[in-house]
N, C-alpha and C positions, 0 to 999 in steps of 0.2 A: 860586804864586811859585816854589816849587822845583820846578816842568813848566820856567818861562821857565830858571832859571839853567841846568837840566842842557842844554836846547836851544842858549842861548849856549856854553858847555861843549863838546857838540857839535860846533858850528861853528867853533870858537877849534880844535879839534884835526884837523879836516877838514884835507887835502890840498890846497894853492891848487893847482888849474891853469888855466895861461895860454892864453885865446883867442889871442894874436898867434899861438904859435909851429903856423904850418901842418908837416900829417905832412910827412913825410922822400919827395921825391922821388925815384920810381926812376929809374933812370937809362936810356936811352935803350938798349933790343937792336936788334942787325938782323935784317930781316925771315925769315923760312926757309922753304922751301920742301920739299912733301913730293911727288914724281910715282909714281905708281901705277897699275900694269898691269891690267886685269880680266883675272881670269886664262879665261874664257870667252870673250869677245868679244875681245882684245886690246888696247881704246879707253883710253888715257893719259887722266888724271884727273889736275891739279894743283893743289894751294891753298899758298898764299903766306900765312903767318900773321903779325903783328905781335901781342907780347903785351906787357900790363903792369899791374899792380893785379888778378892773378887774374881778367882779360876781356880779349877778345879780338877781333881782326878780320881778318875773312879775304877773300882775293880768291877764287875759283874756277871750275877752268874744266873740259871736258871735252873733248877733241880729237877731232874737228877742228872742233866746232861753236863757233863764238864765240855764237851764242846762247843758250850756257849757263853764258855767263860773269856772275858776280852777284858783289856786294860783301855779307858777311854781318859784324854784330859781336854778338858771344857776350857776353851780360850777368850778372853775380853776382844778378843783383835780377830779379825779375819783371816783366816789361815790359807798360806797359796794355794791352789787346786794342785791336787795331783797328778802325777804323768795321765794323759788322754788315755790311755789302754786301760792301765791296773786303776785310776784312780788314788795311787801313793805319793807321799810326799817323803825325803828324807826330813826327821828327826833325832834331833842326837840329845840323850841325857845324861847324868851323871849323878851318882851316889855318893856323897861325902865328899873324900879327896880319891876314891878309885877312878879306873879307867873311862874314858865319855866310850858310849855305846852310841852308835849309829844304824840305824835303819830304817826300813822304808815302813810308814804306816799309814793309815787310811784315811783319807780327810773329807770330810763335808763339813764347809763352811767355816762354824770356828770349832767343831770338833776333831781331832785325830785319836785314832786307835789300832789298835792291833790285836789278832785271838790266836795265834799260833800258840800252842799248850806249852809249847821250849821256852820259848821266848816269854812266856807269861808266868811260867814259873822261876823262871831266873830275873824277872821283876820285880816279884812279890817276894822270893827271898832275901833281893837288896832292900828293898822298903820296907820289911819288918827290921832290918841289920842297921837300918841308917839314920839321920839325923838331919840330912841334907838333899833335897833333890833340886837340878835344875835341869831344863828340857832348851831344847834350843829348836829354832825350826824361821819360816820364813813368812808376813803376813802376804796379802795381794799385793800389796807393791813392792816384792821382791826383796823387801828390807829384814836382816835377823832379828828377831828379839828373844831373851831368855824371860821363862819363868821358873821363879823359885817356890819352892815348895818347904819351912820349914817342916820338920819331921816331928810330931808328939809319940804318943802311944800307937801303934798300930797293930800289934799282935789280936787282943779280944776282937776287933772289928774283922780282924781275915780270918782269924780262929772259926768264929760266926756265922761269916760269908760261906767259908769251907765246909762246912758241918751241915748248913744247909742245904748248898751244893750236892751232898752226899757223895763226894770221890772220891770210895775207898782205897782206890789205888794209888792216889797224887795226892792227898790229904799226908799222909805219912813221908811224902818227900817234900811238904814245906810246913807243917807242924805238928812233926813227929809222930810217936802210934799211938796219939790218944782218941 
C-alpha cells in the first residue's frame, strides 16, 4: 500500500508535458554555395548546401562533367542499408503540398543520394519552386523518420553550382538561357 501511494506521489509531482506543442521551427536559410579549385588538376568542384535540424542536402557537381552532378542528404541518424545488390534504399520526398516522389537512392551510412540527370533535374527545379522539403526514409532499426528542410533563397547558390558546372545543355532547362 505504501509502494502505490509513494508511486501516486510520484506522479502528482512529475512534470506535465504537452503532446500538442510541436518543437520550435527553424526558420528557413538560403541555400550557399562553396567552388573549389583542385589544386593539381585545376577541375572546379561545386556543392550548393541547404541546412536545417543539424542535416543536410547538397546538390554537387564537378566541372565540366554534368555527370557527376548527384543530389546527396546528410542524416543525423543512421540510415538502413540498402538492397544487398544495387546498395538502394527507397526514399520518399515532398515539395510544399505537391505529390511525395518515391524512389530508390544510394545509402552509405547516414548518407543517401542519387545522380540520374532526370531525376536530378526534376529536383532542383522543385527546390528552387518550393518553400518546403521533407524526405522520408528508414534508420537501422527499420523505424521511419522524416526530415524537414525549411526552404530560404536557393536560386544564386544553383544559378552558381550550374555555371560552374558548365552544362550548356541542361543549364537552360533549369535556369533559363542565361
Amino acid at each position: 500500500m505504501l509502494s502505490i501511494a509513494l508511486a501516486f506521489a510520484a506522479i502528482q509531482a512529475a512534470p506535465a508535458y504537452s503532446a500538442a506543442a510541436p518543437p520550435a521551427a527553424e526558420p528557413a536559410q538560403p541555400m550557399t554555395v562553396e567552388v573549389v579549385r583542385d589544386p593539381i588538376n585545376d577541375r572546379l568542384r561545386a556543392t550548393a548546401t541547404l541546412r536545417a535540424n543539424g542535416e543536410r542536402i547538397e546538390i554537387r557537381c564537378r566541372a565540366p562533367d554534368w555527370g557527376d552532378v548527384s543530389v546527396q542528404y546528410h542524416s543525423r541518424r543512421w540510415i538502413a542499408r540498402g538492397n544487398f545488390l544495387s546498395g538502394q534504399q527507397p526514399v520518399t520526398y515532398r515539395f510544399d503540398r505537391h505529390a511525395p516522389v518515391r524512389s530508390l537512392w544510394h545509402v552509405s551510412e547516414r548518407t543517401a543520394s542519387f545522380d540520374n540527370r532526370n531525376r536530378v533535374i526534376r529536383f532542383v527545379r522543385a527546390l528552387m519552386d518550393a518553400r518546403l522539403l521533407v524526405l522520408r526514409t528508414r534508420n537501422i532499426e527499420n523505424r521511419t523518420f522524416d526530415a524537414t528542410f525549411p526552404i530560404g533563397e536557393t536560386r544564386p547558390a544553383i544559378t552558381e553550382l550550374l555555371h560552374t558546372c558548365g552544362s550548356s545543355r541542361l543549364n537552360p532547362q533549369l535556369i533559363g538561357g542565361e
